[in-house]
Structures are given as structure tokens and as C-alpha cells.
N, C-alpha and C positions, 0 to 999 in steps of 0.2 A: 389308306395312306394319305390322300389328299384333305381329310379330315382333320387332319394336324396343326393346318392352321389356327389360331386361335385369332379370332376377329377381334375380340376385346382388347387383346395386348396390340394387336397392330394398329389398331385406335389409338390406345393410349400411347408409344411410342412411336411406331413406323414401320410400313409395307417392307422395308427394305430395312436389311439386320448390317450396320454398320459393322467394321472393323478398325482395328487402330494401324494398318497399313491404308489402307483406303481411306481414312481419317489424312494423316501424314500426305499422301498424295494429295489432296486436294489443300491442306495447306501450303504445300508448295506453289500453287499456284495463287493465292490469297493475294487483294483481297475478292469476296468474294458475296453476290447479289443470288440471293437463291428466289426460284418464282415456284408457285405451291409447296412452298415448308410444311404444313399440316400444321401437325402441333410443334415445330420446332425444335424438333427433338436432334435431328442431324446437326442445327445451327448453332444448340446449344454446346455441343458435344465438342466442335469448331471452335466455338469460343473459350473452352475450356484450354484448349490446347493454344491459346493467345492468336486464334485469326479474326481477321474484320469481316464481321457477316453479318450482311442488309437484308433480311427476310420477309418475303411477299406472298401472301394466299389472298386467294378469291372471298373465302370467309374466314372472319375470325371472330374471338368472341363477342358476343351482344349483338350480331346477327339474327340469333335465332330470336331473340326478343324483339326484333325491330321486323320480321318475319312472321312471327304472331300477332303482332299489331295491328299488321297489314292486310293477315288474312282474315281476323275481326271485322275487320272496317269492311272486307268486302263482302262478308256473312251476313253483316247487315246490310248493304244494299240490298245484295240478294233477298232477304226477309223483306224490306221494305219491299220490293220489286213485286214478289210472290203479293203479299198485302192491297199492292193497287190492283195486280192481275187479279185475285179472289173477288174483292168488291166490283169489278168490272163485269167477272161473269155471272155473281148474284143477281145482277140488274138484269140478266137475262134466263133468269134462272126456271121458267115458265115455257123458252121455247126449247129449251135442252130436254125437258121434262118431256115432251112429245117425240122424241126418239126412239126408236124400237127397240125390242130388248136384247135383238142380235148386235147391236152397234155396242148396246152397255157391255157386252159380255167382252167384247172385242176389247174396249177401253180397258175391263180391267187386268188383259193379259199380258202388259205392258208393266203394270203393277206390280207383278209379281216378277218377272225381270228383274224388277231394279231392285227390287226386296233382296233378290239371290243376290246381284252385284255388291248391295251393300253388304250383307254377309261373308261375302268373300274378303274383300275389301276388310271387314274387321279381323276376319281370322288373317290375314296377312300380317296387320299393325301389331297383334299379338304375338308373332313369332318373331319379329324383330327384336333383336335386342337393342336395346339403349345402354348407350354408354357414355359416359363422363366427359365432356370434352378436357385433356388437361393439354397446358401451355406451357412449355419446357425454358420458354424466352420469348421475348417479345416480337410477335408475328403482325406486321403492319397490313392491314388493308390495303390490298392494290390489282391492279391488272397489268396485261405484259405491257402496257404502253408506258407502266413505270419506267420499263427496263431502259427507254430511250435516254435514260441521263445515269445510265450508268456503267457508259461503255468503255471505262476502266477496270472496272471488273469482272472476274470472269463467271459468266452463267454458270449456274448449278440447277437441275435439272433431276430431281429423284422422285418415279413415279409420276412423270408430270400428269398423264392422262386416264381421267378414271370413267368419262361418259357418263357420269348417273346425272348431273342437273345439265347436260347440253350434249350435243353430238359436233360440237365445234371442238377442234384440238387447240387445247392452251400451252401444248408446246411447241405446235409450230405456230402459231402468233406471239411465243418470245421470239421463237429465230429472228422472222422476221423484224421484232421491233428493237432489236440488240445488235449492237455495231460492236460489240467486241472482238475478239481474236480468240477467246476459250472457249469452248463450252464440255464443263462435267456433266455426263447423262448417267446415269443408277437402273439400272432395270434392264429389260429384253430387248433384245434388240432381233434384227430379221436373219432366222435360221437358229435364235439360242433362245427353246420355250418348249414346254410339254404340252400346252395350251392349244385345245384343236376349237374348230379349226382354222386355219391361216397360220402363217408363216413369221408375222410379226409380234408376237407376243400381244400380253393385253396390258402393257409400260407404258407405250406412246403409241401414235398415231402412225398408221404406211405413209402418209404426204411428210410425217416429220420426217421420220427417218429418209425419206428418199432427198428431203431438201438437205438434210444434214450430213450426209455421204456425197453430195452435188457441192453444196459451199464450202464444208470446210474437210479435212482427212487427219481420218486416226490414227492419232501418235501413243497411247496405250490403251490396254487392259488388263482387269484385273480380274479375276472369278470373288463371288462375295456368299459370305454365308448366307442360305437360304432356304425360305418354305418347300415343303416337299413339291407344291405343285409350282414352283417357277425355277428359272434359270438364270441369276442375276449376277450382273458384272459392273468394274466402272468400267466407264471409259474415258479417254480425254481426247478433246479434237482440235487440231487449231485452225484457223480460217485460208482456204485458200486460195492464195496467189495464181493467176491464170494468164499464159503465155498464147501468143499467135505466130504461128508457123505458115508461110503458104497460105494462108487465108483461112485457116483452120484453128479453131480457142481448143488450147490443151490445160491439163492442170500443172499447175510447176510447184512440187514437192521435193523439198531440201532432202540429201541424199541422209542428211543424220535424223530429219523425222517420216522419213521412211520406215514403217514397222515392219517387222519381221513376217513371210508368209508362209514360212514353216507352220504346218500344224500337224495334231496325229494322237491320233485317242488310242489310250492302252492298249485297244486289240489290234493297231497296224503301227503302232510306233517301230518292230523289228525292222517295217518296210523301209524305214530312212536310212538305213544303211546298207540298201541291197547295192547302192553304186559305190560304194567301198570294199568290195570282195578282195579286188586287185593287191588294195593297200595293206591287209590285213598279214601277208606272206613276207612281206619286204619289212614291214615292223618288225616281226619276229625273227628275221633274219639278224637285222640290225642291232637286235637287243641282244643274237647270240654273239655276233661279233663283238661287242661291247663287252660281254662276259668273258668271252674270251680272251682280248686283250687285257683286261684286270687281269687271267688267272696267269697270264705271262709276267707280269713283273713280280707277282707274287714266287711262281716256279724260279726265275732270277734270282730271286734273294734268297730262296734257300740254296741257291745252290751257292751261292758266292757265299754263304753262310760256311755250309760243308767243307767249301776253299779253303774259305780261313781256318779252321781247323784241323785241315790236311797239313797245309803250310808249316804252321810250327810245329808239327810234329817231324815233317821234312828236315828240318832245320835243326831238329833235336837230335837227332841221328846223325847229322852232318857234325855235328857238334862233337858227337861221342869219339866218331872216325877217327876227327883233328885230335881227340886229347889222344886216342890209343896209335895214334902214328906220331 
């Protein structure tokens, strides 16, 4: 089942399968500075629906060629390096020669080591697949310390944390460098992941989420389509506001973005109603009395119905009486 993923496509567009309500939400909130876009495929998606979206990733194109350059350049030092070390130990190449043959055999078992490693090593590069970088819109090189000029808008935040080139989180060094009052997060958050093990999903980082539930408190979410192995939502947070009571810092959250703490998954959702037993007897009461009194003015007007056509016929006979008297 987990299989289902397709790495390729998530490459090419996004870890995280957008909707045009989760779209719409987060234009509401516009404008909007997103840090790791990828390929910008969310920001494109955004601008499509007329929002301002300033896009930031770690890398973007012509990376990888300023990255092969680099690693050239240091190939050949290396070579060069190797070059001086070899002609250094030729010059002593007469006392190496008088080593016993236990030592030679020893040197060479190290050889054969690195022979496996680099064979592994290659069967690894071959099972990788490559794939296409594409660019959905214009994705700017930067780091979160862009984010400091642009605390007008509100952070967006999808998939920020992936660990493969650092074990530093680049979502929480936006929080940190982002004076905003938003922030949109896309992905798992701690207690919504099938992903074992730990408890936080593999979206973001435990220090983010714990600073981002500390600074600011969740005013929505939303469930989002998703790979069979993850559990993704948005969410929206606004920054906040912190009161002292007694000598003690509380948080002070407005009673209307307070979010709702009802919850209740299909097999206990009957349970929300177990403290309405009472109420359920008195409804029904109400609705019979209701019916009731409708069937009364109904019963009324047939009968004052019946009346009136008693009447003249009363009157008809009274009628007869007077001619025959």
C-alpha cells in the first residue's frame, strides 16, 4: 500500500497534493512569502488564483552545476594530493621493500574493503532514480534569514523539513527569523502520521512544532488529499499574545480564534451525544404537542364547516313553517 507513492511525480509537482479549498484558504490570508517551494508548484497554483507569492528554496536551478564544479575542482586537488603523496613514497621505495610479507598481506585487506564500499556505493547510484528538475514559477534562492524583511506576509510552510543535505530544521530557523503573525504549515504534525517511529510525522521537525504551538495557537484545519503513507492537513496559526496574572505568563487567545476541541473519529462519534439522553424525550414531546395543536384548528374548521351547513338548512325548515302557518 505504501508503495503507491510515486517519487517521480512528487518531484515533479509536490510531497503534498493541494486542493482548491486549501488553495482559497491560504489566499485569504495573502500576501504570501513561502520558504522551501521545491519546484513551485503550490506558488504557482496561488498565483493563478491572483495571490502575491514571494518564493524561497535552499536550491534552485543551476545549483547542481555550480555543485559539479565544485566537486571537480576538489577531485583535482585530491589527484594532485595523491601525486605528491605517490612520488614521496617512491623516494623511499627500497625501505618499504624490506617489510615482511605478513605486513604486505595485512595492507592488502584494507583494499579489498574499500573495493566492496565502492561497489556498494555504485549499486546504490544505480537504483536511484533521477529526475528532471521542473520549475512551475520563479523560485528565488534564499535562506530563512530572507524571511526577516518580510514580516508582512504570512509564512507558508509545506513540507518544510526533509533532513537529507543537514540535520538542522529549516522550519524552525524561519520561525525564528519571521516577525509575522501567520504562519501556513502543510504536512504532519504531532499525533497525525502512520509514520513509526515517533509521534511527529516526518513534515517538520519536534523543536518546530513544539516552538510553533509555544508562539503562536491554531485557529484552523483542514484534512488534505494524501499519499497512502502520510496524514496531511493545513493549518493556520496566528502569533500569540501573552498576558501576566500573579506573576505568572498565560497565553491570551481571542475567544473567536479559539478553535473548536470537539473531535471524534467514526467509531466513537455516537459517544458525543451520550450527554443528550435527557433532551432527546422532551423534543419529542414538543413536536407531539406541536402536532397536536395544528390538528386542533384543523378539527375547528370542519366542524364550524358542518355548522354552516346545518344552519341553513335550520333556516330552511324555519322558512317552510312560516309559509305553512
Amino acid at each position: 500500500m505504501y508503495a503507491a507513492l510515486d517519487v517521480a511525480v512528487a518531484m515533479k509537482y509536490s510531497w503534498a497534493i493541494p486542493d482548491e479549498r486549501a488553495l482559497q484558504i491560504i489566499k485569504h490570508y495573502g500576501p504570501i512569502v513561502e520558504m522551501g517551494a521545491g519546484s513551485g508548484y503550490w506558488a504557482r497554483l496561488l498565483q493563478l488564483r491572483g495571490v502575491d507569492v514571494v518564493a524561497y528554496d535552499l536550491h534552485v536551478a543551476g545549483d547542481d552545476e555550480e555543485e559539479e564544479k565544485e566537486a571537480d575542482s576538489d577531485d583535482k586537488e585530491k589527484e594532485n594530493n595523491k601525486t605528491a603523496a605517490t612520488s614521496g613514497e617512491e623516494s623511499h621505495g627500497d625501505a618499504e621493500e624490506t617489510q615482511p610479507s605478513d605486513g604486505e598481506e595485512a595492507d592488502e585487506e584494507p583494499d579489498d574493503d574499500e573495493d566492496e564500499i565502492e561497489e556498494n556505493e555504485e549499486d546504490e547510484d544505480e537504483e536511484e532514480v533521477e529526475v528532471e528538475q521542473v520549475y512551475w514559477t520563479e523560485v528565488l534562492k534564499g535562506t530563512p534569514k530572507d524571511l526577516r524583511k518580510h514580516a508582512d506576509r504570512a509564512l507558508f510552510l509545506c513540507y518544510p523539513d526533509d533532513f537529507e543535505d543537514s540535520q538542522e530544521s529549516m522550519a524552525m530557523a524561519s520561525l525564528c527569523n519571521y516577525a509575522g503573525d501567520t504562519v501556513i504549515h502543510v504536512g504532519e504534525l504531532f499525533g497525525q502520521t502512520v509514520c513509526l517511529p515517533g509521534a511527529w510525522g516526518r513534515t517538520s521537525s519536534e523543536e518546530f512544532q513544539t516552538h510553533l504551538a509555544t508562539v503562536y495557537h491554531k485557529v484552523l484545519q483542514v484534512p488534505l488529499p494524501s499519499w497512502h503513507s502520510s496524514i496531511d492537513t493545513l493549518t493556520v496559526w496566528k502569533r500569540t499574545k501573552s498576558s501576566i496574572t500573579d506573576g505568572a505568563m498565560y497565553a491570551f487567545i481571542p475567544e473567536e480564534e479559539r478553535i473548536d476541541l470537539v473531535a471524534a473519529s467514526p467509531s466513537t462519534r455516537h459517544l458525543l451525544l451520550l450527554g443528550n439522553t435527557d433532551a432527546e424525550p422532551i423534543t419529542e414531546t414538543k413536536s407531539k404537542k406541536r402536532q397536536r395543536s395544528k390538528n386542533k384548528p384543523e378539527h375547528d374548521e370542519s366542524a364550524s364547516d358542518s355548522n354552516e351547513t346545518v344552519q341553513p338548512a335550520s333556516k330552511s325548515r324555519k322558512g317552510k313553517q312560516a309559509k305553512r302557518s
